[in-house]
Steps between C-alpha positions, in 0.01 A plus 500: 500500500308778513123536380271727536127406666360417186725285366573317841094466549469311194831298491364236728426103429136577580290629262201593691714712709651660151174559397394656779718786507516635094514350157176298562409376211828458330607292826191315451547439169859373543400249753234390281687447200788317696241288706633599797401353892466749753634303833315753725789497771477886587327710706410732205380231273320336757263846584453537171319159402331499839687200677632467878823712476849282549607644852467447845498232763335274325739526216701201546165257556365653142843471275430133658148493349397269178152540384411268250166513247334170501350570226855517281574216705190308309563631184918414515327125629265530176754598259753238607253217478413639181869505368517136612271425359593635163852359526366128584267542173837638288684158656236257415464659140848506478519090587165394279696716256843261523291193506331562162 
């Protein structure tokens, strides 16, 4: 299939990279609208936002990397508690509700 630069620039999965080259705001827009996640695996993508740029020899050691947030990890710990929480009040309503 042939394309021409345009069209090729902006048929890509990332949508940083789209908007980078034309159609700005209505690539923008799109993403917004559709909610989409920009996985930040190119090079382009990558300059753009200002992060380390996926290549070279330490590729293989950063695909490997997980970073984690500890505060989500709190805050996941926090809202299951709380939705324990919530579910052991629905049981015991549930069973004072049966015994009456």
């Amino acid at each position: 299939v042939l394309m021409g630069i345009t069209q090729a620039a902006l048929n890509t999965e990332s949508f940083v990279s789209a908007a980078s080259f034309q159609e700005t705001t209505r690539v923008l827009t799109e993403a917004a609208i559709r909610g989409k996640t920009d996985r930040l695996v190119g090079l382009k993508e990558n300059v753009i936002m200002g992060h380390l740029i996926p290549a070279g020899t330490g590729l293989a050691h950063y695909e490997l990397l997980h970073v984690e947030d500890p505060d989500l990890r709190r805050q996941q710990a926090e809202a299951l508690a709380a939705a324990a929480a919530a579910e052991a009040l629905a049981d015991a309503s549930i069973a004072q509700d049966s015994d009456d």
